[in-house]
C-alpha positions in Angstrom: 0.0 0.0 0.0 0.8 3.6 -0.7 1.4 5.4 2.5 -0.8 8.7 2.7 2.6 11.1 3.1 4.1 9.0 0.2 1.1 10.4 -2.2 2.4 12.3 -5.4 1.3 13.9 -9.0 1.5 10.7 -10.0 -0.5 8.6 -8.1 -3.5 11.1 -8.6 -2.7 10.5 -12.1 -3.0 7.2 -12.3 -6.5 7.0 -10.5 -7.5 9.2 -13.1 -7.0 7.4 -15.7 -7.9 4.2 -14.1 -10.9 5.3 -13.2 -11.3 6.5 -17.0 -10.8 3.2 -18.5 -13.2 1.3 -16.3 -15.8 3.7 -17.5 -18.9 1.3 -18.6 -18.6 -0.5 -15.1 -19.2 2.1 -12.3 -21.2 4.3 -14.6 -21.8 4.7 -18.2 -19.8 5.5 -21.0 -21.5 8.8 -21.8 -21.9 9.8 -18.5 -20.5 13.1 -17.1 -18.2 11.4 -14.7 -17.2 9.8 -17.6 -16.9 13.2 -19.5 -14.9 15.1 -16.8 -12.4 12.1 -16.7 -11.8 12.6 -20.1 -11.2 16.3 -20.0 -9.2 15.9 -17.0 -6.8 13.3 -18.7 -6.2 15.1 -21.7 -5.3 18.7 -19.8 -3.2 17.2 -17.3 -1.5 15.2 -20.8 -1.5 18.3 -23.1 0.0 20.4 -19.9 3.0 17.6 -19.7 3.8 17.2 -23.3 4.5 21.2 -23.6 6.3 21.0 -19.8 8.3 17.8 -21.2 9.4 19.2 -24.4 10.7 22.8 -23.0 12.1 21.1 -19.9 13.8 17.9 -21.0 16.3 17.3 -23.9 15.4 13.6 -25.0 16.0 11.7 -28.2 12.6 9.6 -27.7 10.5 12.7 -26.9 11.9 14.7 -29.7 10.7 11.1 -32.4 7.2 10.7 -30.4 6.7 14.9 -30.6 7.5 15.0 -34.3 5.1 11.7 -34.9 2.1 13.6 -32.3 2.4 16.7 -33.7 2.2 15.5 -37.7 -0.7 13.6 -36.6 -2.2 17.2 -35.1 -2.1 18.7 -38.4 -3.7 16.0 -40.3 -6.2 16.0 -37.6 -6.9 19.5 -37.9 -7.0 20.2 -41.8 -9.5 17.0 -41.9 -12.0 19.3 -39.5 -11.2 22.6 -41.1 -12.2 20.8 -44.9 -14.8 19.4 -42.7 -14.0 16.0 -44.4 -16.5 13.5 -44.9 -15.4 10.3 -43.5 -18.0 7.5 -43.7 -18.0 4.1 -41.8 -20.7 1.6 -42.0 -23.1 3.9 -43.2 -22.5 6.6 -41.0 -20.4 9.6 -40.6 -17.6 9.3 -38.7 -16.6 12.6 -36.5 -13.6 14.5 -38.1 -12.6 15.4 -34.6 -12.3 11.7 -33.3 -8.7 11.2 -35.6 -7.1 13.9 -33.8 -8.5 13.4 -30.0 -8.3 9.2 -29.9 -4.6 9.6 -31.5 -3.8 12.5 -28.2 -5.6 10.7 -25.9 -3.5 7.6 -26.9 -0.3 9.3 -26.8 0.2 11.9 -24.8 -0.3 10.7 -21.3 3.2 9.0 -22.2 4.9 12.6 -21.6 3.3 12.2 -18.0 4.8 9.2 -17.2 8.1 10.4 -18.5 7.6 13.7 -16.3 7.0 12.3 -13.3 9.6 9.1 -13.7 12.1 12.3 -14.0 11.0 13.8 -11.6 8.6 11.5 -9.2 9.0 8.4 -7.5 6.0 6.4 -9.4 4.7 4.0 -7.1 4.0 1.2 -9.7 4.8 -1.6 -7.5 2.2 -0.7 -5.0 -0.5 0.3 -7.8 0.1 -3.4 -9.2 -2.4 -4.8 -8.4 -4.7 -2.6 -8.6 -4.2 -2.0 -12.0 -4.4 -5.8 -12.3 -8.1 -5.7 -11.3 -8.8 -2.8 -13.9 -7.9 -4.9 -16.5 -10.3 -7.7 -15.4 -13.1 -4.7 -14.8 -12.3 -3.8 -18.4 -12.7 -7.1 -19.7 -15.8 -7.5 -18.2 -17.3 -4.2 -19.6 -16.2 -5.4 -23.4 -17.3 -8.7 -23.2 -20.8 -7.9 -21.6 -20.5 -4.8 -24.3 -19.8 -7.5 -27.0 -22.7 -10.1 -25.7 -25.4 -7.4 -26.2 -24.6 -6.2 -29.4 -24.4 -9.5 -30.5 -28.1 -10.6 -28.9 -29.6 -7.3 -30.8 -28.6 -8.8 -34.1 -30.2 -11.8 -33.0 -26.8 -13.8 -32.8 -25.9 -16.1 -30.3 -22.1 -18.0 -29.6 -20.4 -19.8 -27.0 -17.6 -17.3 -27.4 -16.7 -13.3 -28.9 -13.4 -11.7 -29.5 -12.7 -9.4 -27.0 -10.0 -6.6 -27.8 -9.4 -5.9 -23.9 -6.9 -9.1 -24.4 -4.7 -6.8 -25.1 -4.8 -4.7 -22.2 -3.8 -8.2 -20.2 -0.8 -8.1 -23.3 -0.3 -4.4 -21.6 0.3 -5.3 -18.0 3.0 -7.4 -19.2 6.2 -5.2 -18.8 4.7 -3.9 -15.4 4.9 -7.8 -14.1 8.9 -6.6 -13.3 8.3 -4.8 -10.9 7.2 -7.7 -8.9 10.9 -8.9 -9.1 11.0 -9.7 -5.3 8.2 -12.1 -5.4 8.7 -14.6 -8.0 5.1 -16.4 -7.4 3.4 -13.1 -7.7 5.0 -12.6 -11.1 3.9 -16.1 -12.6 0.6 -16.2 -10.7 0.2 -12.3 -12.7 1.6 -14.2 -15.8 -0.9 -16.9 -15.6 -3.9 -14.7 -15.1 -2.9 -12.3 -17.9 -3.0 -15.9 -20.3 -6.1 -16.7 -19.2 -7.6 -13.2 -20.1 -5.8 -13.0 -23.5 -7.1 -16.8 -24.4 -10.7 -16.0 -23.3 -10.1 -13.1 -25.6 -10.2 -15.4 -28.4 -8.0 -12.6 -30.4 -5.4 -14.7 -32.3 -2.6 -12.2 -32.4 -2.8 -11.6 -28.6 -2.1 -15.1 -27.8 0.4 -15.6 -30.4 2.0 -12.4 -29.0 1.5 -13.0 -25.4 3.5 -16.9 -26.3 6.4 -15.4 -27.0 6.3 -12.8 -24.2 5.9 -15.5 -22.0 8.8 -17.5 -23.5 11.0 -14.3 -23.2 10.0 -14.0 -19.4 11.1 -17.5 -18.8 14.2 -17.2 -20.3 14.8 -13.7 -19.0 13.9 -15.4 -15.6 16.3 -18.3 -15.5 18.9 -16.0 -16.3 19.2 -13.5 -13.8 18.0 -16.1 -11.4 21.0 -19.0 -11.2 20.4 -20.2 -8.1 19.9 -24.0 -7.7 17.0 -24.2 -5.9 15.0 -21.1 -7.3 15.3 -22.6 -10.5 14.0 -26.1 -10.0 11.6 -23.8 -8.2 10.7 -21.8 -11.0 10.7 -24.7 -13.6 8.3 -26.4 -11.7 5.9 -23.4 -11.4 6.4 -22.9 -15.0 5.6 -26.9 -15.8 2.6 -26.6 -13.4 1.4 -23.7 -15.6 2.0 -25.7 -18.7 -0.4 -28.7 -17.4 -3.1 -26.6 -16.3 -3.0 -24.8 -19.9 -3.7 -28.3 -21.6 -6.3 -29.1 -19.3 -7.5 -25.6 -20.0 -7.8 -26.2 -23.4 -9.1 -29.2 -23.2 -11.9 -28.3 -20.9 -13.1 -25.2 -22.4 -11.1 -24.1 -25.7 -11.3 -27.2 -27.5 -14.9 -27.8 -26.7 -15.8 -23.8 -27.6 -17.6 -24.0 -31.0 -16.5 -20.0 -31.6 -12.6 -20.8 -30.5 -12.5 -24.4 -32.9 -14.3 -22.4 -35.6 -11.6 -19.3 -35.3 -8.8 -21.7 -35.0 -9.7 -23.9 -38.0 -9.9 -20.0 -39.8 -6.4 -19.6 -38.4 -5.2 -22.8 -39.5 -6.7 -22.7 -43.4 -5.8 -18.8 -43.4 -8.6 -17.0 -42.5 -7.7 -13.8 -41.3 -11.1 -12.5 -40.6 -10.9 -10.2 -44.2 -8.2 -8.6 -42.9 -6.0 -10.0 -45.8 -8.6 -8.3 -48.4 -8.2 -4.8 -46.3 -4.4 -5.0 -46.4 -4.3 -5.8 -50.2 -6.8 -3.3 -51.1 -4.1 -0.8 -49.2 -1.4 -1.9 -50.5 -2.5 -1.8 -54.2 -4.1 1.7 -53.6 -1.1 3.3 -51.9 1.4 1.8 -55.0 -0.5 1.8 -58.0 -3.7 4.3 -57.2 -2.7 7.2 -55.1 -1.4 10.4 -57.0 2.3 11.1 -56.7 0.8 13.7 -53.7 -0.9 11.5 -52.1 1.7 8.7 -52.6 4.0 11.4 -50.6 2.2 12.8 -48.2 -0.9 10.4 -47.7 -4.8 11.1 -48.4 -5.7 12.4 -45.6 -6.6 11.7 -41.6 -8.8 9.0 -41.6 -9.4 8.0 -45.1 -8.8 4.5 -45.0 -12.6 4.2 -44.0 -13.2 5.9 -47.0 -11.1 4.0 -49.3 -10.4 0.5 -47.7 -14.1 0.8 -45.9 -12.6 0.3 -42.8 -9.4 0.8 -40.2 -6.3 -1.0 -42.0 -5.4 -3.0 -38.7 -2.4 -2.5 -39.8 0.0 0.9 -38.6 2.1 0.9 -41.5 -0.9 0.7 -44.3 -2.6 2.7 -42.0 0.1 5.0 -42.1 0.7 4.7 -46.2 -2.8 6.1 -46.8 -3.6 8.3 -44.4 0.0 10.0 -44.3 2.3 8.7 -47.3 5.8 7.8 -46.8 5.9 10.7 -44.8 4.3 9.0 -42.1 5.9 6.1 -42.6 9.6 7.8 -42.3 8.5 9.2 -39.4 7.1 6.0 -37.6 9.9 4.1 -39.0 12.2 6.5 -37.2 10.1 6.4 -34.0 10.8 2.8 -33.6 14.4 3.1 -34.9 14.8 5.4 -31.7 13.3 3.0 -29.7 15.5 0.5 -30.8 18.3 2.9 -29.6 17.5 2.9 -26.4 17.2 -1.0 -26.1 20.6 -1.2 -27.4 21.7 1.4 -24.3 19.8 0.6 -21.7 21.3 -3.0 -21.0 23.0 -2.1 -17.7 19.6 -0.8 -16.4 18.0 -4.5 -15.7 14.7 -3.4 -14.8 14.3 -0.9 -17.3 15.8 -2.8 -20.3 13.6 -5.8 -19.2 10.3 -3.5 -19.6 11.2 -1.7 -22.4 12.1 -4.5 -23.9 8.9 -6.2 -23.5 6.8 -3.4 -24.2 9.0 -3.0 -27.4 7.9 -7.0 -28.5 4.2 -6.1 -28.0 3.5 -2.8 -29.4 5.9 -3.9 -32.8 4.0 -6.9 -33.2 0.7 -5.4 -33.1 2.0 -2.7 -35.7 1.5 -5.9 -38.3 -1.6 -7.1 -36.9 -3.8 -3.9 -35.2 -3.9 -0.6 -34.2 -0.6 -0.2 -32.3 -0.1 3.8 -31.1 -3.8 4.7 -31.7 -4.5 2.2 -29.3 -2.2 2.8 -26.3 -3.5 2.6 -22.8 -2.4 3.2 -18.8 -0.4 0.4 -18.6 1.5 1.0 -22.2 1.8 4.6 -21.3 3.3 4.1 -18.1 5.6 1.3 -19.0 7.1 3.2 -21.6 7.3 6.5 -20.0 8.4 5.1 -17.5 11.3 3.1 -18.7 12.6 6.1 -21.1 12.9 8.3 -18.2 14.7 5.6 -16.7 17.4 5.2 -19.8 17.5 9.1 -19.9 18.6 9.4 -16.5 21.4 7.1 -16.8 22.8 8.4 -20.2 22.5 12.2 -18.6 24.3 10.6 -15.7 26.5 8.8 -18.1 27.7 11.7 -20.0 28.0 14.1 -17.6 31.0 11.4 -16.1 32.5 11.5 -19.6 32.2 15.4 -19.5 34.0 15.5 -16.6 36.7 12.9 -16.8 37.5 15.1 -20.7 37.5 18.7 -18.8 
């Protein structure tokens, strides 16, 4: 528990948001609770992004700023040409481009501020976050179940995209380094909520986070009996996963239908959307729009949905200029990977929120889709890695004077 004298920015932070994403639960989505939350998120967010960028000197907030800020102005000339975006047979808002994208985003430059500049009590907010994520998987599978009974549809199972909110909590599972059991039991209710999700590239994602845990775990835990330990917790696991899948997967019309897609190469029309992108952003956009994209949102308009995808997503809306820019952003990420790896905790979240956010690049929505636990793994563990190379070079300043 936090202590009361312990409390910070951040922790009132965090209970905002928190409280934001389990809207639906507690009260309803378009409630005014629900509306102040919002508003209160994205002040505190926009206050910290102009705070981080005049205060703080930092290769990663200089990529994401670039990347928020191009995304701004498509945003904005989309509502001043008031352009008509249509989805399903309705119009889509021209504001919702620029405020789901800031929303997504910009509570990162909070996290960064306050891992400067805060203790951020992540540990102790563990597990309450941990709960969130079940809250929210209740809300969108209950969400999911009635939308699917007013079509008159019935299944044993739906897709739920809160899986990848359990794919989220991931990175923030190091911070339970002192208690090993704590980790795996977090680890093994984070797989049960990304199966039940039913969403293919979450638990094709979360199988290799899981094997990179493992293996992260042995190694920096040699010790004789804490690995036998450990190898038997993770065998335990193992079992209970094939009688899991036994019991309820395997005998789950909706998951053995969706599996048998998976298997003969269904990928629920998504391979239709991303050739339809593809051929428009190489053989049918004009040399402007191969440049500089169509427009914020268009892929509704010309691919009839989302792409799913951030680079095709990327390619229409925003050209190969947003795709130099995003390429860069992760290029930048990938920096500081490569000089964080004397920072163990750090490294080992970065790292894992680096496996899970690339992936789903190919396969989602990656940064229009980031969430509390994202936000604050990432900010987190750049503030982290910018400490250290300030630190760093402020040695090598002084041993060259």
């Amino acid at each position: 528990m936090i202590k009361l004298n312990a409390i910070n920015k951040s922790d009132v932070f965090i209970l905002i948001y928190l409280l934001f994403q389990i809207k639906g639960f507690f009260w309803d989505t378009q409630s005014v609770i629900s509306s102040i939350l919002l508003a209160l998120l994205f002040i505190i967010s926009s206050y910290y992004f102009v705070y981080a960028n005049l205060k703080y000197k930092s290769k990663y907030l200089s990529a994401l700023t670039l990347f928020v800020v191009t995304l701004s102005i498509y945003g904005i000339i989309s509502m001043i040409q008031d352009d008509i975006i249509m989805f399903d047979g309705s119009r889509v808002p021209n504001h919702t481009f620029i405020t789901n994208n800031l929303v997504s985003l910009l509570p990162i430059y909070v996290f960064y501020v306050f891992g400067r500049e805060y203790d951020i009590h992540i540990r102790q907010w563990f597990w309450i976050l941990f709960i969130g994520a079940i809250i929210s998987f209740v809300v969108d599978y209950r969400h999911s179940v009635e939308l699917a009974l007013q079509d008159g549809f019935e299944s044993e199972g739906y897709t739920n995209n809160i899986g990848y909110f359990f794919l989220s909590l991931l990175p923030l599972i190091y911070f339970l380094k002192e208690k090993a059991l704590y980790q795996f039991f977090a680890l093994f209710i984070c797989a049960l909520g990304v199966i039940i999700s039913m969403k293919r590239g979450a638990i094709a994602i979360f199988f290799l986070c899981s094997l990179l845990f493992f293996s992260q775990f042995l190694r920096y835990n040699r010790g004789g009996r804490n690995r036998v330990r450990i190898i038997s917790i993770f065998i335990i696991i193992i079992v209970f996963f094939i009688f899991f899948a036994q019991e309820y997967l395997l005998n789950n019309s909706f998951f053995e239908q969706r599996l048998s897609r998976t298997l003969d190469g269904d990928s629920s029309g998504r391979d239709t959307i991303y050739q339809s992108a593809i051929d428009y952003f190489f053989h049918k956009a004009s040399f402007f729009s191969f440049l500089f994209g169509t427009g914020a949102n268009q892929t509704f308009n010309i691919l009839g949905n989302k792409a799913h995808n951030d680079w095709l997503e990327l390619a229409v809306n925003m050209g190969v200029l947003g795709l130099l820019e995003y390429s860069y952003y992760w290029l930048v990420i990938l920096y500081y990977l490569k000089k964080s790896k004397k920072l163990i905790v750090a490294h080992k979240v970065l790292l894992m929120f680096a496996i899970i956010y690339f992936l789903k690049t190919f396969i989602s929505m990656s940064y229009y889709d980031m969430n509390l636990y994202s936000s604050l793994a990432l900010g987190w563990s750049i503030s982290q890695i910018d400490i250290f190379l300030l630190k760093k070079n402020n040695i090598y300043n002084v041993e060259g004077a």
